[in-house]
C-alpha positions in Angstrom: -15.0 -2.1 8.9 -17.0 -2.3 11.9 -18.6 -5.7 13.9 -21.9 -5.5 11.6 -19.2 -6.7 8.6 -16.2 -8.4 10.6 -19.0 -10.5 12.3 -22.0 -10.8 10.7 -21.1 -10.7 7.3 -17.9 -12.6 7.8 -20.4 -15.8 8.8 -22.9 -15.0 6.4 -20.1 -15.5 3.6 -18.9 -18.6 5.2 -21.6 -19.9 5.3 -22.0 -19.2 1.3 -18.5 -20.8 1.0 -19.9 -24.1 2.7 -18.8 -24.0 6.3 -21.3 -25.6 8.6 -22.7 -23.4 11.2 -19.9 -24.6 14.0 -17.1 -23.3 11.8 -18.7 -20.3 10.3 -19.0 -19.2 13.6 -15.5 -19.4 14.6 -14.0 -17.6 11.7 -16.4 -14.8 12.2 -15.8 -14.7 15.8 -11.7 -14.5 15.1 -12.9 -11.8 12.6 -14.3 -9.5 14.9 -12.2 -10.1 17.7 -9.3 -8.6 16.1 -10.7 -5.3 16.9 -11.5 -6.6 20.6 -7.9 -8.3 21.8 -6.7 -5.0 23.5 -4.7 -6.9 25.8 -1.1 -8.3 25.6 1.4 -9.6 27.3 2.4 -12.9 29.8 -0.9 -14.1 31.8 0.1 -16.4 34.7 -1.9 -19.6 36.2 -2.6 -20.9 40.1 -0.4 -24.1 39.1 2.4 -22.3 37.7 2.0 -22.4 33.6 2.0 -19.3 31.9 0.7 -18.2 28.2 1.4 -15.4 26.4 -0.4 -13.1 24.0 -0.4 -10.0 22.2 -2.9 -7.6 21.2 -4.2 -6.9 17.9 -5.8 -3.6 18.7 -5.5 -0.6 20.7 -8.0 1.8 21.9 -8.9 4.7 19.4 -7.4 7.4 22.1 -4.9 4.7 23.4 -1.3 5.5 24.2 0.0 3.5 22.1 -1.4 4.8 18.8 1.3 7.2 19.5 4.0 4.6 19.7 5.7 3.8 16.5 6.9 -0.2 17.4 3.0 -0.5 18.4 1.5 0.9 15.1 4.2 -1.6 13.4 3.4 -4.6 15.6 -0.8 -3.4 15.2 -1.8 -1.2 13.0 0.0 -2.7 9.9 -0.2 -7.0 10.2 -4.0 -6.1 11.5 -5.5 -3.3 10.0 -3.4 -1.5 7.2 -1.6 -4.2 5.6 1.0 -2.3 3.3 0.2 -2.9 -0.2 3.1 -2.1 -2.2 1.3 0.3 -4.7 -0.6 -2.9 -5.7 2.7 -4.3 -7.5 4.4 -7.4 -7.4 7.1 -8.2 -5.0 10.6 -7.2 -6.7 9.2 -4.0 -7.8 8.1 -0.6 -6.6 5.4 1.7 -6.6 6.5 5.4 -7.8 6.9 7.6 -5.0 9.0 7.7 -1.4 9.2 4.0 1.2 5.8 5.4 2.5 3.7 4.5 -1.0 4.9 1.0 -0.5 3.3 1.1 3.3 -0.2 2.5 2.2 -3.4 0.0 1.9 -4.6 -1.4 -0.9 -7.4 -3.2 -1.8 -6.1 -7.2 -2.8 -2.3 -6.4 -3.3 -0.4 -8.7 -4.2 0.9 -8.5 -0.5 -2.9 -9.6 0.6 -3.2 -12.5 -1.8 0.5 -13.8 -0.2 -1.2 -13.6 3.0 -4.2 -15.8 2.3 -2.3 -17.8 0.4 0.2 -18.8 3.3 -3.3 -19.1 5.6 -4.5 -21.4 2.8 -1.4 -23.9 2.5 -0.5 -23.8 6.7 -3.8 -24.7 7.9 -3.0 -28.0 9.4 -2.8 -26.7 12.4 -5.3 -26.4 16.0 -5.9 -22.9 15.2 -6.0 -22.8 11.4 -9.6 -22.0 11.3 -9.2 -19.3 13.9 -6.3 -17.8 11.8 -8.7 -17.7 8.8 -11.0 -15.6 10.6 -8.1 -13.5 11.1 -6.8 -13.4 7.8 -10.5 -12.4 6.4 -10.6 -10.0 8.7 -7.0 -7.7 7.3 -8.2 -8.9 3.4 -11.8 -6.8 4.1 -9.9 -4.3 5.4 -7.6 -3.8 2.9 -11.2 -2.6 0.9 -12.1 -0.5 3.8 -8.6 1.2 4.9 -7.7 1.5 1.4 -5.4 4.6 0.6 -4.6 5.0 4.6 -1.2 4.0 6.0 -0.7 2.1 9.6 2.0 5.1 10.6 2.2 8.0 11.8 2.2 10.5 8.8 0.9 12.5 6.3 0.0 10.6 4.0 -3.4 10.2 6.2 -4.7 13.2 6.6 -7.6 14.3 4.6 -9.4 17.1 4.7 -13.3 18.1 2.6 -15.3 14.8 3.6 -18.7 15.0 1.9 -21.3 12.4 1.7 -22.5 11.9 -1.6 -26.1 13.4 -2.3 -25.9 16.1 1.5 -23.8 19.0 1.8 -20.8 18.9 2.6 -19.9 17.0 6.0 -19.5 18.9 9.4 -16.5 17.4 11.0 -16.2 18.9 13.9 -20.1 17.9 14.9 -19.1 14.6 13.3 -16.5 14.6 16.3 -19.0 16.3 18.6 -21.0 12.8 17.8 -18.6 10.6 18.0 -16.4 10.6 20.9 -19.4 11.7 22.8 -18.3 15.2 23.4 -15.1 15.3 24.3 -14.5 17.5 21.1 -15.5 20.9 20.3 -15.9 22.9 17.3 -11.9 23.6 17.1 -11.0 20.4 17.4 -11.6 19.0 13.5 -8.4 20.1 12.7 -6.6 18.8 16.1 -7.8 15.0 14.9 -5.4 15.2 11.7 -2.5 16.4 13.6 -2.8 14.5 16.8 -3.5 10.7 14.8 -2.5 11.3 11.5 -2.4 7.4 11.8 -5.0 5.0 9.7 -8.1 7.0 8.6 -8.4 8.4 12.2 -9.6 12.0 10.5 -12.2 10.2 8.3 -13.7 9.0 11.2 -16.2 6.0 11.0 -16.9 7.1 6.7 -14.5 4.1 5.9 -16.2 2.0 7.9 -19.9 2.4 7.1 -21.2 0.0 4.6 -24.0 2.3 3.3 -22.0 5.2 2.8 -21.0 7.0 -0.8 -18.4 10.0 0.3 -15.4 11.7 -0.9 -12.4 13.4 0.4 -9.6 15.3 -0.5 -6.2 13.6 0.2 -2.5 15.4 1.0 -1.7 15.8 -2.1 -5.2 17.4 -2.8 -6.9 14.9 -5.1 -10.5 14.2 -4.2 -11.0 10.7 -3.9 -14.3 9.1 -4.2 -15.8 6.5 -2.2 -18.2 3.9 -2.3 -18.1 1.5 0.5 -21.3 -0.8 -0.5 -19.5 -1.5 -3.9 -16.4 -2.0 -2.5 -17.6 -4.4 0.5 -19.7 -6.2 -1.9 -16.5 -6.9 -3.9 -14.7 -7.7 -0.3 -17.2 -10.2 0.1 -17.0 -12.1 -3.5 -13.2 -12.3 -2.6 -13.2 -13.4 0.9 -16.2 -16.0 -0.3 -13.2 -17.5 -3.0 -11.0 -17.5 -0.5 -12.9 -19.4 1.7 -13.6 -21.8 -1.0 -10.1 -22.7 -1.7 -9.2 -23.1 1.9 -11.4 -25.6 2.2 -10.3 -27.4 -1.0 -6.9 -26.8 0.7 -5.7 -25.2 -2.6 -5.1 -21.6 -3.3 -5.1 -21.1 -6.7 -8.8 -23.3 -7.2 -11.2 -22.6 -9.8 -14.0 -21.9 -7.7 -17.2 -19.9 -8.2 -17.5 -17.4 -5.1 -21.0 -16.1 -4.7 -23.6 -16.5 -7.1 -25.9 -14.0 -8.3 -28.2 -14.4 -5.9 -25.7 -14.5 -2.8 -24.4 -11.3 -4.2 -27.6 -9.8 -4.0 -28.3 -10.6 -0.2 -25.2 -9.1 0.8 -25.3 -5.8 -1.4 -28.7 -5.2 -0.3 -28.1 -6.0 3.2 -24.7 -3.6 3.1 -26.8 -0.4 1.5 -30.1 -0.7 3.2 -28.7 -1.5 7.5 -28.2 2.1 7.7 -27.7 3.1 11.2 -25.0 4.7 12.0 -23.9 2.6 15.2 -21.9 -0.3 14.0 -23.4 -2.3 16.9 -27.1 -1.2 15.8 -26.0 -2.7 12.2 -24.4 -5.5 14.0 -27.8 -6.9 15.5 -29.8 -6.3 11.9 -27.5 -8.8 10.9 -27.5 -11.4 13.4 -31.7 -10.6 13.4 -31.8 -11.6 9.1 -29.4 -14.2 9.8 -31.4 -15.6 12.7 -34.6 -15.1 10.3 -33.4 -17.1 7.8 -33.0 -14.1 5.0 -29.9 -15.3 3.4 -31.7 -18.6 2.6 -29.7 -21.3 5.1 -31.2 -22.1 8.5 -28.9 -21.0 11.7 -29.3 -20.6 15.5 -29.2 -17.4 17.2 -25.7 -16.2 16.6 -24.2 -14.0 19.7 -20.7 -12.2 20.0 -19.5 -11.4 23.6 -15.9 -10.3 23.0 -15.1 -10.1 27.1 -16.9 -11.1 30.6 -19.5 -14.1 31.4 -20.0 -15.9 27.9 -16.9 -14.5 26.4 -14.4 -16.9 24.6 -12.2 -15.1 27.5 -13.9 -16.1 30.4 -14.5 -20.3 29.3 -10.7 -20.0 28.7 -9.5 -18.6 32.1 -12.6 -17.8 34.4 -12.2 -13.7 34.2 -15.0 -11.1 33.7 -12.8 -8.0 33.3 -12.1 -6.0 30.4 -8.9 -5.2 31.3 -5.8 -7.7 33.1 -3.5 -6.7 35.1 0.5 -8.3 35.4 -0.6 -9.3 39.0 -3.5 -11.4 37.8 -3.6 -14.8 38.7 -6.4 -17.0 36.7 -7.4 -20.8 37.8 -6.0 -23.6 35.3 -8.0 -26.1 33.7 -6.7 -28.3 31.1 -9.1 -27.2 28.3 -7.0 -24.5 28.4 -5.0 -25.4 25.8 -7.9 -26.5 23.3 -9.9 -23.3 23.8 -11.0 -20.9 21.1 -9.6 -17.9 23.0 -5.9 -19.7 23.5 -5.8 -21.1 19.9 -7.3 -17.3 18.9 -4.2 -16.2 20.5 -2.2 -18.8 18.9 -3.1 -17.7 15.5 -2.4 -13.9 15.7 0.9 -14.6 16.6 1.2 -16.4 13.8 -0.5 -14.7 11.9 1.6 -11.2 12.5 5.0 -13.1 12.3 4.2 -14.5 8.7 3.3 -10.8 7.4 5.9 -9.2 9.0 9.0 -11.7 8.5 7.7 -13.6 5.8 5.6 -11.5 3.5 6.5 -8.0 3.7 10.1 -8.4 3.2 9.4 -9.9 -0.7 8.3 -6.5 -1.2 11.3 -4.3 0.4 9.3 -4.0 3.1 10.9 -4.2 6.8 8.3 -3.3 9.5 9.4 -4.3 12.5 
C-alpha cells in the first residue's frame, strides 16, 4: 500500500473507530512513516545524550535490499509479516520453511501482533505503535502471497490488468523508475529483487486495480485490491475499536454500512496512478467533509521544516550522517518522532522474539 491508504485512509478509519482528530492523526502519521524512516543508527546531541533508532524501510534500489540481516530486521516485522500458511502456531503449512515466511492476509501471526499492541499500550508511545501495527496488518492484504526474502517464491511473471491487454512490464518499468530501465530489463527486476513483490511493481499497491499474475509455480492468481483493502479497512476499524476498549477479543461493530461505502468508493474511483496524487484526493475529501465528520486540513511532511523530524531535533535533511551533531531540547524525549522511534523498536522486537517463534519461525 502506498501514502494515499497508510495515511489517509489509516485516519479516515480512526476516525470511524472514535479517535478524536488529535489521535487519528498520530496513528496515521506512524502509518505512513513506516515507509519514510530510512535512517538508522546512534544520533548524538550538543550536551552529550544520544538516541538511537533504526529504520523501517529502505530505498526500493537500496543496498540493503540485497542484505539478508536487513530484509529480516525490515522487510519481514514491517512489510511482509510471515504468515504461517494462515495456520495456528504449533502447526505448519505444507510445503518447505519458506511457506511459513510468505504473507498472508490476517494470519494468525497478524492477529498476535495486534493483540500484543492491544494489551501493551500503556505506554508514551502506545498510540504511535498502533499506527505502526495498522500499518503491517493492511499490508498483510496488500503483500499477500510475497515473502520479505530474497527468493523465488516472488517472482511472477504474466501481470495483466483486468478488462486491458495484457500488461507491458518493461514500459511499466520504463514508467516507473523514470527511465532507468529499458525494454530488456523486465526480466532483470525478478532476478536482481526477487524480494517482496518488487517484479509486480506498484499492482499490489494500487487501490483501484483488478490484475492477475502468474506465480513460480505457474498458477495465475487473481487480484482485486479495492475488495481486499475494503476488507483491510473493516479489520483495522475492529481493531481500533478494541484498543480503545483496551480489550482484544471485544464485540465490537467495525464499520457500518455506510462507512463501508465511503471507503470502497473512495478506494475504486482515486484512480491516479501516483500514490501521492491519490494521497492529496484523500486529504482534499477528508478536508471537505465527505466521510461525514468535520476535520482540519490534514498534512504529512515525513522529513525537513514541519516534519515530526525536524520539531524533534532541528534538521532539514533527508539523510544523517554519523558526524551529525543536533541541538538538545528537553521535549526531546516527549516528541512524536522520538516516541515514533520508541515504538518500532518495540514493535520489531515483539514480532521477531515474541511472536514469530510460536510459529517455528526464527527470523533474526
Amino acid at each position: 500500500m502506498q501514502i494515499d491508504f497508510h495515511h489517509g485512509a489509516t485516519y479516515v478509519i480512526a476516525r470511524y473507530a472514535g479517535f478524536a482528530h488529535r489521535d487519528a492523526e498520530i496513528i496515521a502519521h506512524c502509518a505512513q512513516y513506516v515507509d519514510d524512516a530510512t535512517n538508522g543508527g546512534t544520533i548524538g546531541f550538543d550536551n552529550g545524550a544520544m538516541y538511537a533508532r533504526i529504520s523501517s524501510a529502505h530505498k526500493m534500489l537500496d543496498y540493503r535490499n540485497f542484505e539478508k540481516l536487513a530484509n529480516h530486521h525490515v522487510w519481514i516485522p514491517f512489510h511482509f509479516l510471515p504468515g504461517n500458511g494462515g495456520m495456528r502456531s504449533g502447526t505448519n503449512p505444507e510445503g518447505s520453511f519458506i511457506d511459513k515466511i510468505v504473507c498472508r492476509p490476517d494470519s494468525h501471526v497478524a492477529r498476535d501482533m495486534v493483540r500484543a499492541c492491544i494489551v501493551e499500550q500503556d505506554t508514551a508511545y502506545g498510540l504511535h505503535r498502533l499506527g505502526i501495527t495498522m500499518h503491517v496488518y493492511a499490508d498483510t492484504w496488500a503483500h499477500q502471497g510475497f515473502a520479505g526474502v530474497q527468493h523465488e517464491v516472488n517472482r511472477l511473471s504474466e501481470i495483466a490488468e483486468h478488462g486491458r491487454a495484457p500488461a507491458d512490464v518493461a514500459d511499466r518499468l520504463q514508467d516507473y523508475f523514470g527511465g532507468l530501465f529499458d525494454r530488456a530489463s523486465s526480466a532483470l527486476v525478478g532476478d536482481a529483487l526477487p524480494l517482496g513483490h518488487g517484479a509486480a511493481l506498484s499492482f499490489p499497491d494500487r487501490p483501484y486495480l483488478r490484475w492477475s499474475y502468474v506465480d513460480h509455480r505457474g498458477n495465475r492468481i487473481q487480484r482485486d485490491n479495492t475488495a481486499d483493502f475494503t476488507t483491510a479497512a473493516g479489520k483495522m476499524c475492529k481493531t481500533m475499536q478494541r484498543y480503545r476498549v483496551r480489550d482484544p477479543d471485544a464485540d465490537v461493530p467495525g464499520l457500518n454500512a455506510g462507512q463501508e461505502l465511503k471507503i470502497h468508493d473512495m478506494l475504486a474511483g482515486t484512480l491516479q496512478e501516483d500514490g501521492e496524487e491519490r494521497h492529496a484526493a484523500w486529504l482534499a475529501a477528508i478536508h471537505s467533509g465527505d466521510f461525514g465528520f468535520p476535520a482540519p486540513r490534514l498534512k504529512f511532511r515525513a522529513k525537513g521544516t514541519g516534519s515530526w523530524k525536524y520539531q524533534a531535533i532541528g534538521t532539514r535533511k533527508s539523510i544523517d550522517k554519523r558526524s551529525d551533531t543536533f541541538r538538545y531540547d528537553p521535549s526531546f524525549l516527549a516528541s512524536d518522532w522520538k516516541l515514533f522511534h520508541d515504538a518500532l523498536q518495540v514493535h520489531r522486537l515483539t514480532v521477531i522474539r515474541d511472536i514469530l517463534p510460536r510459529y517455528g519461525i526464527s527470523a533474526a
